[in-house]
N, C-alpha and C positions, 0 to 999 in steps of 0.2 A: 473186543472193542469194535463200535461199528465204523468202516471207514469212510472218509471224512465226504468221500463223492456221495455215497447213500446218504449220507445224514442230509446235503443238499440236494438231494433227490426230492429224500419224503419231505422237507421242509417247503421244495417248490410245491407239490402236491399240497398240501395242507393249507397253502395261502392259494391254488390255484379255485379248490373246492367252492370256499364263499364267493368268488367272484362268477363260477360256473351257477351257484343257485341261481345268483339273482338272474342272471341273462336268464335262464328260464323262466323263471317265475315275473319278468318282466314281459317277453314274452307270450305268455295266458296269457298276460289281460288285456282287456279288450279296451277300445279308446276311453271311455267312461272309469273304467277299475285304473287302466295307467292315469286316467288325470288328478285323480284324488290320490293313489302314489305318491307322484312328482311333487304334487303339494305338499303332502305328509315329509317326502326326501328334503324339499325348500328349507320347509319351516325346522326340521330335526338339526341339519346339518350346515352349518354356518360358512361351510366354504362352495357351499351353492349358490348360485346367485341365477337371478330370472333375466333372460334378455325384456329389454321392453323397446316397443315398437312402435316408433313416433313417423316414420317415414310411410308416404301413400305405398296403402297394399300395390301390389303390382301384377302383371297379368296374369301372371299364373293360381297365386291367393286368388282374386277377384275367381277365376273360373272353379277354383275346389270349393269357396265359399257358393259359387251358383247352383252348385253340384250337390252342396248337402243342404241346402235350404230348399231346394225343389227343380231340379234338376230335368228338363222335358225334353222329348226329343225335337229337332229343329223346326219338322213340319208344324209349324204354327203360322198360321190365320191370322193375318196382319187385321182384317175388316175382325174378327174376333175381339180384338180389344178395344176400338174402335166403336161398335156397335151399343146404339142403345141409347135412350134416353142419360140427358146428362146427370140426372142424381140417382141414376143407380148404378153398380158395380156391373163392369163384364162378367158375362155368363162364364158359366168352369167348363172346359171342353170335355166330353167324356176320356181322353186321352190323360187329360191333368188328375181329374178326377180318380181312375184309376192307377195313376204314380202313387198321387199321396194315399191314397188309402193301402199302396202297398208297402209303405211305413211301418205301419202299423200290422204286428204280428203277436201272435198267440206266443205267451210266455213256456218255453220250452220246459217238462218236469224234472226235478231234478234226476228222480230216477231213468229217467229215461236220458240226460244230461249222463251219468255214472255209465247209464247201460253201453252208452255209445262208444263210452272210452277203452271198457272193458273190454267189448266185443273189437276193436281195433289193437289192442295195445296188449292181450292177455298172451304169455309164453305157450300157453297148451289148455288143451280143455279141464286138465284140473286144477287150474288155476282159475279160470271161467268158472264152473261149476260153481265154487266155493265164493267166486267174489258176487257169482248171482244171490248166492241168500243172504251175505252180505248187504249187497246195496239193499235187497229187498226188505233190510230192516234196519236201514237210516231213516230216521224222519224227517219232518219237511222242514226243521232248522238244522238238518245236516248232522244231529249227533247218533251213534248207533245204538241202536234201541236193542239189541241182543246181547245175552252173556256169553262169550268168549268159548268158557268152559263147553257148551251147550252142544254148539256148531261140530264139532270133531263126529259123536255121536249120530246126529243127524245126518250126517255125508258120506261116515264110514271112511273118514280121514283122520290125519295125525295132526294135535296141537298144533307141531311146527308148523306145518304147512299152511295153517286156517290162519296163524298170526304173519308166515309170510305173503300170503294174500291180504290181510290186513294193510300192510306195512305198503304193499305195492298200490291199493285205493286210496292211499292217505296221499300218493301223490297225486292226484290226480286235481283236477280246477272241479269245482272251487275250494281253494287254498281250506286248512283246515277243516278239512269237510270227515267224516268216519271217527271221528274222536269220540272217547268216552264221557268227557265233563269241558267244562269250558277251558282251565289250564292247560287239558292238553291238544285242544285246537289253537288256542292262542298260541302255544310252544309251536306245532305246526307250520302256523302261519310267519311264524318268524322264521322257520329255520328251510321255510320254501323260498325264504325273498334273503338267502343268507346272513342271516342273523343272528347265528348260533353263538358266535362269539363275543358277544355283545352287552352291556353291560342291561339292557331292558328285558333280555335273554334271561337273564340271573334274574334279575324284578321277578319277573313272571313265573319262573320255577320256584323261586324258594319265599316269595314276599308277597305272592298274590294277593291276599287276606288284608295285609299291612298296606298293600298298594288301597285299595279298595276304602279301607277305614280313612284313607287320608295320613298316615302315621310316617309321613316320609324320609324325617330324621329319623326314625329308625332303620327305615332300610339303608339308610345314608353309611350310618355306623358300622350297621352289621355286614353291607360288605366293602366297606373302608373307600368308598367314594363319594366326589363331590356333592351337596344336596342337588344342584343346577343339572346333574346328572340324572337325579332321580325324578325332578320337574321335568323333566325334557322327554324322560320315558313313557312317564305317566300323560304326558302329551299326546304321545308316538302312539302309544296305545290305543286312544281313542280312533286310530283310524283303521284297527284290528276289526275282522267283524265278529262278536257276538254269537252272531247265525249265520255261518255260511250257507247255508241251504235255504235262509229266507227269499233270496233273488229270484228262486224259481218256483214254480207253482203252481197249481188253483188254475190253469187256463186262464189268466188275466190277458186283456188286449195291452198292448204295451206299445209304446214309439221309441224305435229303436235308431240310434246313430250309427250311422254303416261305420267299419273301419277303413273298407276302402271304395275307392269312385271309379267304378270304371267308362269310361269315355270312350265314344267313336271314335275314329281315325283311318280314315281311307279304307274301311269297307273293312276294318277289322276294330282293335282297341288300344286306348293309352291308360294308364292306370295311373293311381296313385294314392297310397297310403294316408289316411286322413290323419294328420294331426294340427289342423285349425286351431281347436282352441284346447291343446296343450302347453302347459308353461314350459319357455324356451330356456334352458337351463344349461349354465358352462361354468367354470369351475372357475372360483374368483382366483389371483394371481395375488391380491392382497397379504396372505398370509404366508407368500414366498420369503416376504420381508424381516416375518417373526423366527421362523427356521432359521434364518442367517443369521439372524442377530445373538451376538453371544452374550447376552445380559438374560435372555427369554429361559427361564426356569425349564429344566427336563422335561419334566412334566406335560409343561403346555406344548413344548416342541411334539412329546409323544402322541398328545391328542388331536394337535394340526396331522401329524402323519397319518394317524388311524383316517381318519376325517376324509384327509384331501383321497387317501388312498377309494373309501368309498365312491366319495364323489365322482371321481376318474369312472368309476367301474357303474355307476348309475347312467352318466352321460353317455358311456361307450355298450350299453347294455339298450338305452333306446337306440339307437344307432344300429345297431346288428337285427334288432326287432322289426325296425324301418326297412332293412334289407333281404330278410326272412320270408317276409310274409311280400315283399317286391317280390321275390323269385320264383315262391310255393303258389304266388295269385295268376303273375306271369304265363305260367304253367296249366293252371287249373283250367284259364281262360284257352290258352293255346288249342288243349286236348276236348274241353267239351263245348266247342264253336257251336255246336247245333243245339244244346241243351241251353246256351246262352241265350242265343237267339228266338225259343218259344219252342221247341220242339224237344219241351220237359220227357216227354215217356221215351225217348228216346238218346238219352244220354249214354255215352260210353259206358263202361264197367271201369271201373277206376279205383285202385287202393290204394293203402298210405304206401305201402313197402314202395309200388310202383313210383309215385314220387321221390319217394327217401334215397331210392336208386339210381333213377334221373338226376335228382340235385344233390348226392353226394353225400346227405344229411342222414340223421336216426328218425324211426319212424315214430319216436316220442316227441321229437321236433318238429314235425310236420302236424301230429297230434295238436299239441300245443299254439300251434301256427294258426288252426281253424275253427281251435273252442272258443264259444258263445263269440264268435265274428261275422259280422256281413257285408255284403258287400254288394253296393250298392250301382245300378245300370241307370244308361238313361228312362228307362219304364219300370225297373221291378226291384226290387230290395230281393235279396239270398242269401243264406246262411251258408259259410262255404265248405258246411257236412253236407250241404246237396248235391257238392259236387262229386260225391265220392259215391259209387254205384256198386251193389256189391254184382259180380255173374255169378251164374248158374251156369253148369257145365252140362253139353247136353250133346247126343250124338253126333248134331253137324255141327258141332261147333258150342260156342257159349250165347249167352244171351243175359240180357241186362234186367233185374230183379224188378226195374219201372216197369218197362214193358212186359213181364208177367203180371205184375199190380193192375195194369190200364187193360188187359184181357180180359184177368177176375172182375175190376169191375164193369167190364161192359156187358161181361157174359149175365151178371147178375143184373144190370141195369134194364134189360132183355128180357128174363125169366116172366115166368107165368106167374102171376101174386097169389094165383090162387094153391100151385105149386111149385112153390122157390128150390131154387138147386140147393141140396146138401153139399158138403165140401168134398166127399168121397165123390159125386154125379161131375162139382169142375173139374175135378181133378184127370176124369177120366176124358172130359171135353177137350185138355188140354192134350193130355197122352196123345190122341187124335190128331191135333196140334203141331206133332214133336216135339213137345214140352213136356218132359217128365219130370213131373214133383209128386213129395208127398200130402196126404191127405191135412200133416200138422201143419206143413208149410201153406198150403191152403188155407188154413184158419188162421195161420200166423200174420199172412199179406190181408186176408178179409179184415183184420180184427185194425193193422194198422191204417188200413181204411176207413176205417169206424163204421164197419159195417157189419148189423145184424148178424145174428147166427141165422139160418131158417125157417128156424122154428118159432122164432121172432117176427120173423120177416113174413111172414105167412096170414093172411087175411083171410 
């Protein structure tokens, strides 16, 4: 017989798990993916309720709202707005000019999205290995386009191990992304935002087909709940995506809303988490009334409790995300002051662990904290995977993987056209240097430069 402390043990555990997904899985996303959430949470769940906001914004809104609508630094030219005949528009200073267009960024690919998380977040290089042929055979709506069987063969590895690299990409953003058909990224995607328990959970494993036809009295029946249950899923559902892997792509220009703002402040920075136009959401009180009341049928008492219990854990789930990414940005800014400031080739060497160490946190959280986010200055929008620098170890010391990039390419920017250095000839410019690399890491930084092989490059 198990004793009665254990059995409260694993029972705290068990209800602890769904409330630990969602904080994660609220965390990935990015202010865009959280606000169609929040809505999706609004409209599912009845003991949600939206603040609404009738009182004048106040200083602080007024300035995060100035921040993401086009936010410039202060030196501005009073006669600048001023200037100019009265029916035409002031001229765009080249300073404006250059904010907003730094808005606007090249849509990151998903593989390269996957590559990044892998190469951060993999336990050893045979897990790396395998999860690289992996990603390298999802396609661009995220489902994996290889057999299973196939992989062990080609790697000279054991099933297990190909399907527990599987198992560890499937976490990764974005949500249901490595699945083999659409049920089981929809499955996924619910059981990343803890869902697993759920009664849309069950829809989706065992009624997909039936969901789809529209046949909802029978899934009503067949797992002995309300029809309003089933409506409400099939609601819920729609805000599942389809294609995880459609958001990224194709090199498309895109405008992107920072997550967060970072602000001047006495010659250093104030930050702050964007959530403008996020619905303000706190958990109605209303239905404290129906719980007490003893005429209220089990039933409905049970579904308030399931409910309200969510709701708690949505509300207190942005809240920790609000604070996460306050601490991990706090940091990022503290450590790479010169890389903030414009002197990009020059950034620290910086990794997740080293944060995850600093604040206390897992390096899947800190992970989590900077997929598909940016973070916006008063002149430049940045991704804040930028901030993260991989070194190179090298006799006196190490050295930061930009400033190898900004050598290759100046070295190449230099060469004769008539003949261009091979990557074996930088390599050896660099040795010279005290930069020892290899010849593939040479091709590897030319290539993420987008730059010609030389026999390309050669006129």
């Amino acid at each position: 017989m198990i004793p009665m402390a254990l059995r409260q043990e694993s029972a705290q555990k068990m209800m602890l798990l769904p409330k630990i997904l969602l904080s994660m899985h609220v965390l990935q996303l990015n202010i865009m993916e959280l606000k169609a959430f929040l809505q999706a949470e609004l409209e599912d769940n009845p003991l949600l309720e939206e603040e609404q906001i009738t009182e004048p914004i106040d200083e602080e809104e007024s300035r995060l709202d100035e921040g993401i609508s086009g936010l410039i630094d202060e030196k501005v030219d009073n006669e600048e707005l001023v200037s100019g005949a009265e029916d035409e528009p002031p001229s765009i200073s080249e300073e404006k000019k250059s904010y907003f267009e730094s808005l606007i960024t090249e849509r990151e690919s998903l593989y390269e999205h996957l590559h990044w998380q892998l190469e951060v977040l993999a336990k050893d290089e045979e897990q790396k290995r395998i999860g690289e042929l992996l990603i390298g055979n999802i396609d661009d709506d995220g489902y994996l386009a290889v057999d299973l069987k196939d992989v062990p063969g080609l790697l000279n590895t054991s099933f297990k191990k190909v399907k527990e690299a599987l198992s560890f990409i499937r976490t990764f953003d974005p949500a249901g992304v490595a699945a083999c058909n659409l049920k089981e990224s929809l499955l996924i995607q619910l059981i990343s935002s803890g869902k697993r328990d759920t009664h849309i959970y069950r829809i989706v494993y065992s009624h997909l087909e039936d969901l789809e036809k529209g046949d909802l009295n029978k899934i009503a029946k067949a797992l002995s709940i309300p029809l309003k249950e089933v409506e409400a899923a099939k609601k819920r559902l729609a805000y599942l995506n389809p294609r995880p892997g459609a958001a990224f792509g194709k090199n498309v220009a895109v405008r992107v809303v920072p997550d967060v703002i970072a602000y001047k402040n006495n010659g250093g920075y104030y930050i702050e988490v964007n959530e403008k136009d996020l619905p303000r959401l706190y958990v109605s009180n209303f239905y404290n009334i129906l719980l007490k009341d003893k005429k209220s049928p089990t039933a409905t008492k049970e579904y308030i409790r399931s409910k309200l219990t969510h709701a708690r854990w949505v509300v207190e789930s942005v809240k920790q995300r609000r604070n996460t990414i306050s601490r991990v940005c706090e940091y990022l800014i503290d450590i790479q002051k010169d890389f903030l400031a414009g002197a990009e080739n020059f950034a620290k060497p910086l990794t997740l662990k080293q944060v995850a160490d600093t604040l206390a946190i897992s390096e899947a959280t800190v992970s989590r904290t900077v997929s598909s986010k940016y973070l916006q200055t008063p002149t430049k929008l940045l991704a804040l995977k930028r901030f993260f620098v991989r070194s190179l170890k090298q006799e006196k010391g190490e050295i930061s993987s930009l400033e190898v990039k900004d050598r290759i390419k100046k070295l190449i920017e230099n060469e004769d056209i008539k003949k261009p250095l091979k990557d074996e000839e930088i390599g050896l410019i660099l040795k010279k240097e005290d930069i020892t690399i290899s010849r593939r890491t040479v091709a590897k930084y030319r290539e993420t430069l987008n730059i010609l092989s030389y026999t390309k490059r050669k006129r």
